[in-house]
N, C-alpha and C positions, 0 to 999 in steps of 0.2 A: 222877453225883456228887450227893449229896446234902449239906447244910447246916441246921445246925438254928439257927431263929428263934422264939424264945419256947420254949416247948413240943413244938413239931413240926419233923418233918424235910421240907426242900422241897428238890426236884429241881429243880436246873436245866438250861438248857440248855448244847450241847456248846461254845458260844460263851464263856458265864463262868468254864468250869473253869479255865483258867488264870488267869484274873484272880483267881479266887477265891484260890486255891493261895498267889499272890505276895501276896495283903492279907494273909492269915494270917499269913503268914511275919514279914511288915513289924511287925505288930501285936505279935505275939510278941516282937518284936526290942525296939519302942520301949517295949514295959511293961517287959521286964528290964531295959534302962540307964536308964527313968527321963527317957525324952528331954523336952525344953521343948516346948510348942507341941503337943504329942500333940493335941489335942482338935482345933486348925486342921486337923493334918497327918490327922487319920479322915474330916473333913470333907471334904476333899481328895479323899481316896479314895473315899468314900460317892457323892459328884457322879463322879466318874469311870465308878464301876460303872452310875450311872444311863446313864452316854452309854454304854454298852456294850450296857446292857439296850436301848437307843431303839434303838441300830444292830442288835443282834440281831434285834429284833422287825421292822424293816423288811426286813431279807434274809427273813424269810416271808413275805412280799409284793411279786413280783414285776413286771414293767411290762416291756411291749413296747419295745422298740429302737422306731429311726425307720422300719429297713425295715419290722419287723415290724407298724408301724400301714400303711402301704402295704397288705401284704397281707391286711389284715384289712378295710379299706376298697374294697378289691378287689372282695369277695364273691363273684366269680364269673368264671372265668376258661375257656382251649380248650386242648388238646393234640394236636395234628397230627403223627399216625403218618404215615409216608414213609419208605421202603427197596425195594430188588432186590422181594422175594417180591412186592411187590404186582404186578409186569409179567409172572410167571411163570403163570398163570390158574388156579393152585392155592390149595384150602384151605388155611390160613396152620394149622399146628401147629408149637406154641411149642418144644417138644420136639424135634422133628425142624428145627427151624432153628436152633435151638443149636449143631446137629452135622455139620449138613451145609452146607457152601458151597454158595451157587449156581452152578451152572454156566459160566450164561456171563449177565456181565454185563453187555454190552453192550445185554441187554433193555430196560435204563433209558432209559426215549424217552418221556417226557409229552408230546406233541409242544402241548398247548393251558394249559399251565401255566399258571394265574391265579391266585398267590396276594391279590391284591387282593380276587378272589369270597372264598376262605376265609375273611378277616377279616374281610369285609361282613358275612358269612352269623353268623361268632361274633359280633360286634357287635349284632348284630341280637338274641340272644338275651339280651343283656345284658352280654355279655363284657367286662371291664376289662383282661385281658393273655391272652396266647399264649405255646404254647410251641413249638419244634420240633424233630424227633428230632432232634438234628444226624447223630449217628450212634447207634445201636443194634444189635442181636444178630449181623448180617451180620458188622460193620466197616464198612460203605459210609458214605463220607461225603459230607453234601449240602453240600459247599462245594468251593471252590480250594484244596484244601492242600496247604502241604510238607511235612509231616510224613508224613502218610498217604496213599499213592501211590493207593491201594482209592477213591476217592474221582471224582466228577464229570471228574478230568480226563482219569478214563481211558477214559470213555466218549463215544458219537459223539453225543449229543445237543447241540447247539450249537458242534458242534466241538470240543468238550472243553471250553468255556470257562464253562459255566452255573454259577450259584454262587444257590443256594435259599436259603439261609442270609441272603446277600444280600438277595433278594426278599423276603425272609418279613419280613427286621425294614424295610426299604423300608414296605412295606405297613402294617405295624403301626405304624410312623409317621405316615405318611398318616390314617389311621384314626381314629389317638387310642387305640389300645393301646399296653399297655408289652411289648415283649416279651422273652421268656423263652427259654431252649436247652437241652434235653436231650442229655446224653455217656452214652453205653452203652458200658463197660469192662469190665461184669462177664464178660459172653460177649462173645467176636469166635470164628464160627465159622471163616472163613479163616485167621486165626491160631494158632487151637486151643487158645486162651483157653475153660478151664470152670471157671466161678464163680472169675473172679480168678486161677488155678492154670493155670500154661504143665504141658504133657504130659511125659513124660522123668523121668530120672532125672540124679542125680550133676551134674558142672560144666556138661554140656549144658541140665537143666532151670533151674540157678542163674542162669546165663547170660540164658539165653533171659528166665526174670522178672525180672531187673535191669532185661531191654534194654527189657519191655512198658512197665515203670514209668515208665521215660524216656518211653519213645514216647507213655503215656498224659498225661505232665504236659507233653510239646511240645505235645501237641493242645488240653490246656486252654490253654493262655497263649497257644497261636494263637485261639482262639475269643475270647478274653477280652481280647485286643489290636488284633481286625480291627474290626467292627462296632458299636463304639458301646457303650453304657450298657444293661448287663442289668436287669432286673426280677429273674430268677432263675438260677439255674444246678442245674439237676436231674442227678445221677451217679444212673445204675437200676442201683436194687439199693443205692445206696450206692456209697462210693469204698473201702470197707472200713477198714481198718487200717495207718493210714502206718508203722505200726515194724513191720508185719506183712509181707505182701505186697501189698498195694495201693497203689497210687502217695498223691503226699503232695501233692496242688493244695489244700489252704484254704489253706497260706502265698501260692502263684500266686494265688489269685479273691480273697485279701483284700488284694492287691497294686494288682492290674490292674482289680480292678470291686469296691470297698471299699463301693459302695452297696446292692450285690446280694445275694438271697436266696440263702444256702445250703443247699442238700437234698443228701448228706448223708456222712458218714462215721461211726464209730465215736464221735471225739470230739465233733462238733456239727452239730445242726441248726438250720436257722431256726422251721420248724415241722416237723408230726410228721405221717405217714401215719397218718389216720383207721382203720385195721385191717382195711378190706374195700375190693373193688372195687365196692363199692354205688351208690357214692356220699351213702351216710348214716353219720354219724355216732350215738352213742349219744347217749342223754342221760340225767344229766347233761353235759355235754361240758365238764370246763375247759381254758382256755390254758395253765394250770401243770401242772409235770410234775418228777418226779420225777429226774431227768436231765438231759442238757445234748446226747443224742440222740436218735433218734427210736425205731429198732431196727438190727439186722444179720445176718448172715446165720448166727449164734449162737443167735438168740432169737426171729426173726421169726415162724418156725410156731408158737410157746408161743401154748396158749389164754389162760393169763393173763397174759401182755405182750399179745395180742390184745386182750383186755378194755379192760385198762391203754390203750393206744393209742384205742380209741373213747371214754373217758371222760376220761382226762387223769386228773390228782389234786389236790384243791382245797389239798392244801396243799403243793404241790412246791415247790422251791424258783426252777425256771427255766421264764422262758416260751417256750412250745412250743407254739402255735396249731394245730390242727386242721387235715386239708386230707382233704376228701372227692371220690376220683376216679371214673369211670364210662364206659364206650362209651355213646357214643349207641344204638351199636346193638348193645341187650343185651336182646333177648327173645327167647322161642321155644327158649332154650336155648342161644341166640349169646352170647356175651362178648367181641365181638371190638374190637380197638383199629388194626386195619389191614382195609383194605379189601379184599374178595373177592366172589368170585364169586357172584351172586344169595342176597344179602343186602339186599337193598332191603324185603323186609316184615319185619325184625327191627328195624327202628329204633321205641326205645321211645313209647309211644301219649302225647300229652299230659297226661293225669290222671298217670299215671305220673310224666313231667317234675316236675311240680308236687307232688309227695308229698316226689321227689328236694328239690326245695327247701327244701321247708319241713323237711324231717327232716338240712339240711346248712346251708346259709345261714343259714335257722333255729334251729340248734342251736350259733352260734357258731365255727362252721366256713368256710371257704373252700373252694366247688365247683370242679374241673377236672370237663370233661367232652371225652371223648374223637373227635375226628371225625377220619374217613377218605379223606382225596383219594383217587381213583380214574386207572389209568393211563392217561386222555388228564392228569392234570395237574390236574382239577377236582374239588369238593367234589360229589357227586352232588346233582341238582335234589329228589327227597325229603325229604334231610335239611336241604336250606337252606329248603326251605318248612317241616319241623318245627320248625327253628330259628326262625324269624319267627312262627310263633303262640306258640312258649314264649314269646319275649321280650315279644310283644303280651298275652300270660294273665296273667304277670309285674305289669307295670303295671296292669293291670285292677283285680288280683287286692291289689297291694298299694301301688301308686303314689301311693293319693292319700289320707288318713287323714279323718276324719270330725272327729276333732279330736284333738288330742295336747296335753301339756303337759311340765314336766322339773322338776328339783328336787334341793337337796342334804338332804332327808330323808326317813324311814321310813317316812312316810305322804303320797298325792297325793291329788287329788282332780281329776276331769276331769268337766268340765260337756260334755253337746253341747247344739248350739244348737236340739236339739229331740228327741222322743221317734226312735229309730231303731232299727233291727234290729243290733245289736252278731255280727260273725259271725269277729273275729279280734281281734287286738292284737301291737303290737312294742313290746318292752323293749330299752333301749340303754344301757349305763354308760360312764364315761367312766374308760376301759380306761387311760391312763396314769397314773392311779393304782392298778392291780393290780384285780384283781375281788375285789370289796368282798361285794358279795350270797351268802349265801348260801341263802337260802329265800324265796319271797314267795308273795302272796296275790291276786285281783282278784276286787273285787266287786260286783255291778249293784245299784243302784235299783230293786227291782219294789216298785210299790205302796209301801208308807211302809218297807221291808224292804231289808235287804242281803242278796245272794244270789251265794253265794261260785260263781263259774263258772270259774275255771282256780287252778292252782297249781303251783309249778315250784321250782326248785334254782337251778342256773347260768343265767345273763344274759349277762355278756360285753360282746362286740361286739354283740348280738345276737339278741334271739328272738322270733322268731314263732310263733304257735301259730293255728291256726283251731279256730273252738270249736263248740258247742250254737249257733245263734242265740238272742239274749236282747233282747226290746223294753227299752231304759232309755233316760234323759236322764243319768246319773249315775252313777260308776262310780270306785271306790276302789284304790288300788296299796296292799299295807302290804309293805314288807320287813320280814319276820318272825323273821329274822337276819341279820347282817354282821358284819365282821370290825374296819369303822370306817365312819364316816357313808359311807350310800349316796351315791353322786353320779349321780343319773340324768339322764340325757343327752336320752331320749324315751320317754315314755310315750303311746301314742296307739292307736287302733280304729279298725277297718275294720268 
């Protein structure tokens, strides 16, 4: 809709057309009767369409919920795969476990389960929350349920009586993580659940999907009712389509755990799956997004919802923070998220780790990274020792700033308290006011000179970058665009 002011026609946006429409109208009305007061009564309207414009202009800038700074403060978090196939002593294919049940179940016997090691081990790397499968591709579920017979009670380990689920958030209490639960509904191969869709035809398939949808929203409100205060609630793959065929839990999780991250359905997510199993994110990376989802099983292989997904879009309207995920042990060609058989020299090499970070944590993103209990029930001894050097490099590497400063304007300036070797820097904005930054500059002191050494886009929660080493005492921030006064949080060098 366009309007002409002076001379020229100007476009507004989709927010005034109606308002416009009704001034028009009114104006028309009161110039042909000649009404009293006209010039009060424009005035009137004139301030009105301002408060329309001030409120439009602020719905393009959006701001984190309360969960959403949680996991943005997070930075870095574990997800602990557990099911059947791992006691089977086969290669784990994703394909062929979709379709085929396991045999015999009774294999499930961790008989040295420690989940207290698992959380030491993520904690140690830096970890802020955990997740765990509760259940995924099987069916099998790690808890006591009544809903789902498939589950720990039918098995002889503890007498039927063990409950991981139990253990796991136990332990992440203990700890000081918050923890997190993953529901895998898309596939149950014992059911003959594929991608969401019961088998059959006619009243027998109708039936049979009516009954999963139930079965799958009894199993949320039992998860969501037994143990405590979720950090998040992960459906893989998505819960798809409540008017479609996929059960309809956001009404359930925003009932029973109304603090909790949601990941994700058709209509919303908390944040958005960064586009790859990388665990890097693009950059630019913003937390706005075009949507009020992440993706589904519609769109998710498009190269460009891919794209979309590692970059965000600076001028979405909702926020939708990044989450970049990864197996620890993904090299050599491995990708794996559950534990197998002589996989011990695929666990990624430390420099690696550390790229992972800087190109995720770094980039305004929240890290998951993927580790494999093995079937005695423990976290293998390689990967908790890689664990503990990452989280020890971590610190090294960015724990302690050489000096930082903050500020609510375009330009900073950071003294150190002596000539040093400048080899990194973190930017921070203070993200409940939306992300403001959209370009900036950093420049060193050599000699009587500025000397421009990084440059960048999106900030966030968030950025680090390692640079050229550069000797300075003195070193410049400029935002070089913003959408309204930067509010910087921490400018500071390593």
């Amino acid at each position: 809709m366009s309007v002409r002011i002076g001379r020229s026609k100007t476009t507004l946006p989709y927010y005034l057309h109606d308002f416009v429409s009704a001034f028009n109208e009114i104006f028309v009305f009161l110039h042909q009767t000649n009404a009293k007061n006209m010039k009060k009564t424009i005035f009137l309207f004139v301030m009105a369409m301002v408060c329309c414009i001030v409120k439009g202009e602020a719905q393009t800038q959006p701001s984190p919920t309360a969960q959403q700074l949680r996991w943005h403060n997070a930075e870095m978090g574990a997800i602990f795969h557990y099911d059947l196939h791992v006691f089977d002593g086969k290669r784990y294919v994703q394909s062929e476990n979709r379709i085929h049940p396991i045999e015999d179940y009774t294999i499930f016997n961790p008989t040295q389960l420690d989940t207290d090691q698992w959380i030491k081990a993520a904690k140690a790397a830096g970890c802020k929350f955990a997740i765990l499968t509760a259940t995924h591709e099987t069916g099998f579920g790690l808890w006591q349920s009544d809903v789902n017979p498939y589950c720990l009670k039918a098995v002889k380990w503890r007498d039927g009586k063990g409950d991981i689920v139990r253990d796991f958030v136990n332990s992440c209490h203990k700890y000081g993580l918050m923890p997190g639960i993953y529901v895998g509904i898309r596939w149950n191969s014992l059911l003959g659940i594929h991608n969401f869709r019961t088998e059959g035809e006619g009243e027998f398939a109708k039936n049979r999907q009516d009954w999963y949808r139930r079965y799958c929203e009894r199993m949320v409100k039992e998860l969501c009712t037994r143990y405590g205060d979720w950090f998040l609630i992960w459906f893989d793959g998505g819960a798809d389509d409540p008017h479609g065929i996929g059960p309809n839990v956001e009404p359930i999780v925003s009932k029973y755990q109304p603090n909790c991250l949601f990941y994700h359905n058709v209509n919303k997510a908390d944040f958005r799956w960064g586009g790859s199993e990388t665990g890097t994110v693009g950059y630019p990376c913003w937390s706005s997004f075009p949507t009020p989802c992440s993706h589904h099983k519609g769109i998710e292989t498009s190269p460009s919802w891919l794209e979309l997904l590692k970059h965000g879009d600076k001028d979405g309207l909702y926020w939708l923070p990044a989450m970049a995920d990864f197996p620890l042990r993904g090299i050599n060609g491995r990708h794996e998220w559950f534990w197998e058989p002589d996989d011990n020299n695929n666990i990624l090499p430390l420099d690696s780790l550390m790229s992972i970070y800087e190109k995720s944590v770094g980039r305004n993103a929240t890290l998951i990274m993927g580790l494999t209990p093995d079937p005695s029930g423990l976290l293998p001894e390689d990967d908790v020792k890689r664990l503990s050097e990452w989280g020890n490099a971590i610190v090294q590497t960015w724990g302690c700033p050489i000096a930082k400063t903050a500020g609510n304007k375009n330009k900073l300036y950071l003294r150190l308290p002596s000539v040093n070797s400048v080899k990194g820097y973190r930017l921070k904005e203070d993200i409940t006011k939306g992300e403001r930054i959209r370009s900036y500059r950093i420049e060193a002191k050599v000699g009587n000179r500025w000397q421009v050494i990084a440059e960048g886009l999106s900030v966030g929660h968030q950025r680090l970058e390692t640079i050229a080493p550069v000797s300075t005492q003195e070193l410049r921030l400029t935002v070089t665009q913003s959408v309204d006064t930067p509010s910087i949080l921490e400018f500071s060098v390593y």
